[in-house]
N, C-alpha and C positions, 0 to 999 in steps of 0.2 A: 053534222057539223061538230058536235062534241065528240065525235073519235078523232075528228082531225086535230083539237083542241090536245086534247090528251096524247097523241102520239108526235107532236109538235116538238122540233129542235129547238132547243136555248138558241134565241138569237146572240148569245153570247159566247156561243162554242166560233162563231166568227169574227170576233173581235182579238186583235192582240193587247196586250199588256204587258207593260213595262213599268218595275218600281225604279222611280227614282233617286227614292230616298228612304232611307230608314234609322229612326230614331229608338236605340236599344230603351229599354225600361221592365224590370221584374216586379212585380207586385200580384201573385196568388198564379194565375195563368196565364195572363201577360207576361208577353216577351219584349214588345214596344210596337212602333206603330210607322205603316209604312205610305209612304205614297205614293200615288199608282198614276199612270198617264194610258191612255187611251186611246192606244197610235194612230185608228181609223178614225176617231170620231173629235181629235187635238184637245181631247178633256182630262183635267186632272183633278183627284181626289187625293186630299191628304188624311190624317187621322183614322187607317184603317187598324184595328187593333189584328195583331197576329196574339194566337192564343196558341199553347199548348200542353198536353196534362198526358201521359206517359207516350204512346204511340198515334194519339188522338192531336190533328189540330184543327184550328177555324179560324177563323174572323170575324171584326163586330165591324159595323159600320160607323162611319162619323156621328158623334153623338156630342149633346152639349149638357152642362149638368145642371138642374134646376135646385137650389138651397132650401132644404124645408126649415119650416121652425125650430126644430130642433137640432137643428144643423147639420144634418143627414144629406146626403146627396140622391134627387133620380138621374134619372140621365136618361136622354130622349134624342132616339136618332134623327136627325137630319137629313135622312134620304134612305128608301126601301126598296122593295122591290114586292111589285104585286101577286107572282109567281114562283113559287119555292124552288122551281127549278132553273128560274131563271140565275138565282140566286146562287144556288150551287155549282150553276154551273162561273160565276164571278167568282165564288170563292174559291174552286180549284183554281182558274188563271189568276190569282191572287195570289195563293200558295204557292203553286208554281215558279212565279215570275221572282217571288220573294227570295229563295231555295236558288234560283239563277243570280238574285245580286250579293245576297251574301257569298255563294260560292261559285264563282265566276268559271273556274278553271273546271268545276265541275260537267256546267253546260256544254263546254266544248269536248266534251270525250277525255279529260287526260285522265288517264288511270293513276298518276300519281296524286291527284286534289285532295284534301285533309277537309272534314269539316270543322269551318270556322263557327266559333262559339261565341258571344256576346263576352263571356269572361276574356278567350282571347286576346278579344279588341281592348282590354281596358275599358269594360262600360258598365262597371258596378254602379247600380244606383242605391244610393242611401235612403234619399226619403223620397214619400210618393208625390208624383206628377201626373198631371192632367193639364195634357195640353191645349183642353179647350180654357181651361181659365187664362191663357193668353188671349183667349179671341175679346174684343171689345166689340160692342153694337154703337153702330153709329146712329145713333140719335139728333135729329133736328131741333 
């Protein structure tokens, strides 16, 4: 039973993905953060961080930030994944999907498509954001 364990496809190499949104933001390896829908399964995730550092990228998952004493931030995800390769295999259709809405003409084959940059767009950010300090808990 644990070969078949281990030689097991991502059930996520069958899921599609689609961002449909993305909010630019630089701050160390962040680039900004995208949000993804989940075409077969009508699920959406927002606050997916895209990271990237020369030729290397990833992604964080939704995370909220917890204030220490000293006024330091953690920050603790909000949703995992039990399997590393389940994972990876989310973060390439992540990446992916990301790479198709910033550069649209890309996807479709045109050999003329330019990649577009966050500078491009006009989406210099000055100072840092987190956009989980938008979220409010609703308390009774």
């Amino acid at each position: 039973m644990i070969s078949n364990y281990n030689n097991r496809q991502s059930i996520w190499d069958t899921f599609s993905i689609r961002v449909t949104g993305f909010t630019p933001h630089s701050n160390n390896t962040l680039h900004g953060y995208v949000t993804v829908e989940i075409e077969d399964l009508d699920i959406e995730i927002s606050n997916i961080g895209i990271h990237k550092k020369g030729a290397s990228e990833w992604i964080t998952l939704p995370s909220i930030p917890q204030i220490k004493d000293d006024g330091s931030r953690n920050w603790f995800q909000t949703m995992g994944f039990f399997d590393k390769r389940d994972f990876q295999a989310f973060e390439k259709k992540v990446l992916e999907a990301h790479k198709r809405f910033i550069n649209p003409k890309a996807s479709k084959g045109d050999s003329k498509a330019t990649n577009i940059t966050e500078s491009d767009k006009g989406t210099e950010v000055g100072e840092k954001y987190y956009p989980q300090d938008e979220w409010v808990a609703d308390v009774d």
